[in-house]
DSSP file (Angstrom, degrees, kcal/mol; ACC not computed):
  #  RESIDUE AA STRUCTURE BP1 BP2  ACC     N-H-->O    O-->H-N    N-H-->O    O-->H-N    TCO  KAPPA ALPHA  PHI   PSI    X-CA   Y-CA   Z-CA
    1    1 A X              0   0    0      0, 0.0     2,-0.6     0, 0.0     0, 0.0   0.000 360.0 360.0 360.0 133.7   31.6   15.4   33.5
    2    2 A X        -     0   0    0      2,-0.0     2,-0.1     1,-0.0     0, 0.0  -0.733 360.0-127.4-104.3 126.8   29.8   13.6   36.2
    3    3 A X        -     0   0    0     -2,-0.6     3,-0.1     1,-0.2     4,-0.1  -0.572   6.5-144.5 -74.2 140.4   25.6   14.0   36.2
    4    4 A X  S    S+     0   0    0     -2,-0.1     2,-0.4     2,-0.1    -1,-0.2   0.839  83.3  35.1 -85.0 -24.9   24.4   14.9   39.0
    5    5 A X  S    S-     0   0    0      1,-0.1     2,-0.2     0, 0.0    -1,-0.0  -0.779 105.1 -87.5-109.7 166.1   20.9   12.8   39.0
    6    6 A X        -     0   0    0     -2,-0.4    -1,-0.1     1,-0.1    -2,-0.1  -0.291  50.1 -96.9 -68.7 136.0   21.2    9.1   37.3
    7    7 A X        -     0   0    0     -2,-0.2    -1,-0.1    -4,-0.1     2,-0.0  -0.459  44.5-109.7 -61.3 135.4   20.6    9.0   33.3
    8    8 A X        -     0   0    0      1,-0.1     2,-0.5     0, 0.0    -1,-0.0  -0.385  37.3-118.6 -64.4 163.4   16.7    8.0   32.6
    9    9 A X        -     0   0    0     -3,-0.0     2,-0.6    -2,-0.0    -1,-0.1  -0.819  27.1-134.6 -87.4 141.7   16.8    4.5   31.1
   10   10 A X        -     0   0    0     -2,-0.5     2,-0.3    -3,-0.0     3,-0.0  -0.872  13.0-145.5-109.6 133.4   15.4    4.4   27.7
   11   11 A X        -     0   0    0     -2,-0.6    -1,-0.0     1,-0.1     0, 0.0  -0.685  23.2 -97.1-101.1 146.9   13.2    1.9   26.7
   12   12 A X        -     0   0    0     -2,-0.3    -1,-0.1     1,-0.2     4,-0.1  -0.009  26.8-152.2 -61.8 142.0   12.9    0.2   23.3
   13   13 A X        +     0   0    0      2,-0.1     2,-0.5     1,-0.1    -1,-0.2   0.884  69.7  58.1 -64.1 -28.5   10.5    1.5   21.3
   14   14 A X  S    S-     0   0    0      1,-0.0     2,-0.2     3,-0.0     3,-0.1  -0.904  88.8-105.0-113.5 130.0    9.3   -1.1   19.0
   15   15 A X        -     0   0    0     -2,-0.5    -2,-0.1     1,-0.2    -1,-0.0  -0.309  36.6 -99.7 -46.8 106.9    7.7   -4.4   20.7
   16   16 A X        -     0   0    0     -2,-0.2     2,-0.3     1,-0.1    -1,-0.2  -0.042  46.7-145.8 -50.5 166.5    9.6   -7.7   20.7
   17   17 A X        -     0   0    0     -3,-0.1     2,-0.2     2,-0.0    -1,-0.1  -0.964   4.7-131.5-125.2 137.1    8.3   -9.9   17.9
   18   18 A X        -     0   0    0     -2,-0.3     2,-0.5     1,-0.0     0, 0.0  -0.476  14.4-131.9 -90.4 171.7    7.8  -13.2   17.6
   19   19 A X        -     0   0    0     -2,-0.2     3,-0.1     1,-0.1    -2,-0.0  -0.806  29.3-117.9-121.0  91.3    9.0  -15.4   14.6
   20   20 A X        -     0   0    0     -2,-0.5    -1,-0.1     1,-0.1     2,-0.1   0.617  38.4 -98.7 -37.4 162.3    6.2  -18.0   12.9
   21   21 A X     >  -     0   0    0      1,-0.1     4,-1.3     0, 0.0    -1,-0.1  -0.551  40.1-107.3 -75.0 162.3    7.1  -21.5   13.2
   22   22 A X  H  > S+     0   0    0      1,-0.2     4,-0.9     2,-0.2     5,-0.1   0.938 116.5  56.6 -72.8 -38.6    8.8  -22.7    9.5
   23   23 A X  H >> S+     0   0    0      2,-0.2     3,-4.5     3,-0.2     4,-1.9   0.922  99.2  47.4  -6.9 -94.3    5.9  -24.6    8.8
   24   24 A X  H 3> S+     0   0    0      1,-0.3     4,-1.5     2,-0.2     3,-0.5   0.921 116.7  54.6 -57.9 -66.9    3.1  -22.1    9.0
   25   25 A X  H 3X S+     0   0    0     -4,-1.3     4,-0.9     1,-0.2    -1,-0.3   0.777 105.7  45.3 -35.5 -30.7    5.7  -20.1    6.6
   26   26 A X  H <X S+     0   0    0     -3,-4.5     4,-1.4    -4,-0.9    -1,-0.2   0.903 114.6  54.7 -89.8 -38.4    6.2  -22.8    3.8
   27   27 A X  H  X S+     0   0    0     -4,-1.9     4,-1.4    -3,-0.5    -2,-0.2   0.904 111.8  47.1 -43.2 -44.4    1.8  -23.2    4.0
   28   28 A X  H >X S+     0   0    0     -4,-1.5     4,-2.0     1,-0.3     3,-1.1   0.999 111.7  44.5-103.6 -84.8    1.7  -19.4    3.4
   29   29 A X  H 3< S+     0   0    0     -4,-0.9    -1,-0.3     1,-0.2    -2,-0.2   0.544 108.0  59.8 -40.4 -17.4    4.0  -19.2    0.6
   30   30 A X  H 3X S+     0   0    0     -4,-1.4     4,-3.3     2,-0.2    -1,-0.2   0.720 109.8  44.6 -31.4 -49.2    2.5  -22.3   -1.2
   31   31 A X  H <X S+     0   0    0     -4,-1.4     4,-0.6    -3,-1.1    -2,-0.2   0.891 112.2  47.9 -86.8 -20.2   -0.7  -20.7   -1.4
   32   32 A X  H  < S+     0   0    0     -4,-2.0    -1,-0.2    -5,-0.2    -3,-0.2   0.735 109.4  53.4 -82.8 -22.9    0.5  -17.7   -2.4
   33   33 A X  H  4 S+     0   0    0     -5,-0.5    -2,-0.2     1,-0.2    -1,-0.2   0.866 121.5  31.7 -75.0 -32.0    2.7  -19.3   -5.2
   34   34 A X  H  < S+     0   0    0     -4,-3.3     2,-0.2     2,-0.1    -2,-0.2   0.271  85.5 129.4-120.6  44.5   -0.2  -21.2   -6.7
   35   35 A X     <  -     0   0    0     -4,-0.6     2,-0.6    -3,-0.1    -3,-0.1  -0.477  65.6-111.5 -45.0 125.1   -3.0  -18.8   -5.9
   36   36 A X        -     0   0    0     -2,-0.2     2,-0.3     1,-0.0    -2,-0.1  -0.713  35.1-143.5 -82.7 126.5   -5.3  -17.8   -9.2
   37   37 A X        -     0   0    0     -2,-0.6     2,-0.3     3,-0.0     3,-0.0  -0.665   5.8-126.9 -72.8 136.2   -4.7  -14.2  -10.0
   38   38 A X        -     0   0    0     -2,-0.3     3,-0.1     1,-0.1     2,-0.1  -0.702  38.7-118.5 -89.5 139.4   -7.5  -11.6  -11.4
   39   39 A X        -     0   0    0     -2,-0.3    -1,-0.1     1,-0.2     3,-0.1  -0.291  40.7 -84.9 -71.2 160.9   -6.1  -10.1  -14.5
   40   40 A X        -     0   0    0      1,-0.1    -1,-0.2    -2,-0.1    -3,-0.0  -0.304  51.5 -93.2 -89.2-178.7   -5.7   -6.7  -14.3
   41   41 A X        -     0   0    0     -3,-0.1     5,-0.1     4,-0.1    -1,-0.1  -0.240  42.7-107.2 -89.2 164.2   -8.7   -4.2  -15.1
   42   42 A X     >  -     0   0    0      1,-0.1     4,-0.9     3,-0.1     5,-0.2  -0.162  23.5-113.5 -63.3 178.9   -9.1   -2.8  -18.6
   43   43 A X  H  > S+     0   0    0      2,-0.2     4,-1.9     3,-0.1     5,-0.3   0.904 125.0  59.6 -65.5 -39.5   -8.2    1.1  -19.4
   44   44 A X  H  > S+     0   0    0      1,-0.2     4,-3.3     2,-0.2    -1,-0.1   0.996 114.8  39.9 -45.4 -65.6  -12.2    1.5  -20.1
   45   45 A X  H  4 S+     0   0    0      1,-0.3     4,-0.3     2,-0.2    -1,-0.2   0.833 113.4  46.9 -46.6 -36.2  -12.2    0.3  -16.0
   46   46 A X  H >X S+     0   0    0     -4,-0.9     4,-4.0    -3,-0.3     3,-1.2   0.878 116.3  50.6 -77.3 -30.1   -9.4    2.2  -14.6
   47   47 A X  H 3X>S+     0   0    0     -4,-1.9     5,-1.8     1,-0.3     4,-1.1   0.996 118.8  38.1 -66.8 -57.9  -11.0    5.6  -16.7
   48   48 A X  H 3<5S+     0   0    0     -4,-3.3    -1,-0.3    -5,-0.3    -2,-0.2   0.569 109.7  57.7 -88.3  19.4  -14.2    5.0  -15.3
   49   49 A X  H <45S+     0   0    0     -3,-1.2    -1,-0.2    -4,-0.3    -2,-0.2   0.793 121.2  41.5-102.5 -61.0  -13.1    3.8  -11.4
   50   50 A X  H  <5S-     0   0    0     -4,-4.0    -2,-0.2     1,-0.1    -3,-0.1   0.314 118.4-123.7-107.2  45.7  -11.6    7.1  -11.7
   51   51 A X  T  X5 +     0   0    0     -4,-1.1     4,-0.7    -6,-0.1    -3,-0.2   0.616  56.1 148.9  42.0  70.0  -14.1    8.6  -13.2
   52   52 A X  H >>< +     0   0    0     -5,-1.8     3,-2.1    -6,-0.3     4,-1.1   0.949  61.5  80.0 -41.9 -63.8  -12.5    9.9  -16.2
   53   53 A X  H 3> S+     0   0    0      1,-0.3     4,-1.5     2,-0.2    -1,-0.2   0.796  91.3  48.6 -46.3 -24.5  -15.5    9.7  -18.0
   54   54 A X  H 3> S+     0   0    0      2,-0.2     4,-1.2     3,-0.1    -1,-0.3   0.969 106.7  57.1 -82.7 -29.5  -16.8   12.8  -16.6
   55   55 A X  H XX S+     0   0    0     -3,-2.1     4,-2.4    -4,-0.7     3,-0.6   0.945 111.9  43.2 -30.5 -76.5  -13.5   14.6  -17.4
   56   56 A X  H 3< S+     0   0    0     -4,-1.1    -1,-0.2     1,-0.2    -2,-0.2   0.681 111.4  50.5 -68.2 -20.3  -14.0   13.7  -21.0
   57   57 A X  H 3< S+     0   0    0     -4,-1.5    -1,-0.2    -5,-0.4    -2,-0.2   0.818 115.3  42.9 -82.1 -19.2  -17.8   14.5  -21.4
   58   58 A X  H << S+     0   0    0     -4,-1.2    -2,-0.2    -3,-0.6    -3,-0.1   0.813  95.2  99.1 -83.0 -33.3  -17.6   18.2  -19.8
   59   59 A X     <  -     0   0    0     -4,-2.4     2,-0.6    -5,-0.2     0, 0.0  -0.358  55.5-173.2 -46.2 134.9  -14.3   18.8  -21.8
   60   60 A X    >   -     0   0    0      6,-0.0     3,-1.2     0, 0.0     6,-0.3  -0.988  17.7-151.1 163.4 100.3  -15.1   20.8  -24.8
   61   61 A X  T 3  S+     0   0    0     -2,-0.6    -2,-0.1     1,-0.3     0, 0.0   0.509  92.3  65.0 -82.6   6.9  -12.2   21.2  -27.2
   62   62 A X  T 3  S+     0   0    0      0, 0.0    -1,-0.3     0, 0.0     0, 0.0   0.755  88.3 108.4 -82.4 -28.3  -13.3   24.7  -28.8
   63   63 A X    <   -     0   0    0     -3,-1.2    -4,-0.0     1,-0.1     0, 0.0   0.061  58.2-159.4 -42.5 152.2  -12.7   26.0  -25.1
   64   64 A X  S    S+     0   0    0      3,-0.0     3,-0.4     2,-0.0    -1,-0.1   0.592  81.1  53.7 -96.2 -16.8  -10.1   27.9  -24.3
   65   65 A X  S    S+     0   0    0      1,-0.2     2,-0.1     2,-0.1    -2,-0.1   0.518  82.8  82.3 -90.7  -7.9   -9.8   27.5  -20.9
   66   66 A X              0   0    0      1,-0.3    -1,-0.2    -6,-0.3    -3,-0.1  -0.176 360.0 360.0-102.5  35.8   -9.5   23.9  -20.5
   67   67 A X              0   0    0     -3,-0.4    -1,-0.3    -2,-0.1    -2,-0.1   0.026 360.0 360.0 -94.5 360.0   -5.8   23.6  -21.3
């Protein structure tokens, strides 16, 4: 089947990219291998970051509705 008007071109979607030099790549993984790491935060820290702690002080275990 022949079109009668000419087919749009499609263009790519996604931008070329360029590729870092090997260098700048071996810097960036060095620091990242011997980089000091934060231990992670306690359960007291994660409970109150998300603020558990309010959870557990309204909670009231005679309740019946709070299963």
């Amino acid at each position: 089947m022949a079109f009668l008007f000419p087919r749009p071109k499609i263009e790519a979607a996604m931008p070329d990219t360029t590729r870092p030099p090997n260098e700048l790549v071996r810097v960036y993984f060095e620091r990242r291998t011997h980089a000091q790491l934060d231990p992670p935060p306690t359960p007291d820290e994660i409970r109150r970051q998300l603020g558990w702690h309010l959870i557990l002080t309204l909670r009231q275990p005679d309740r019946d509705d709070c299963n």
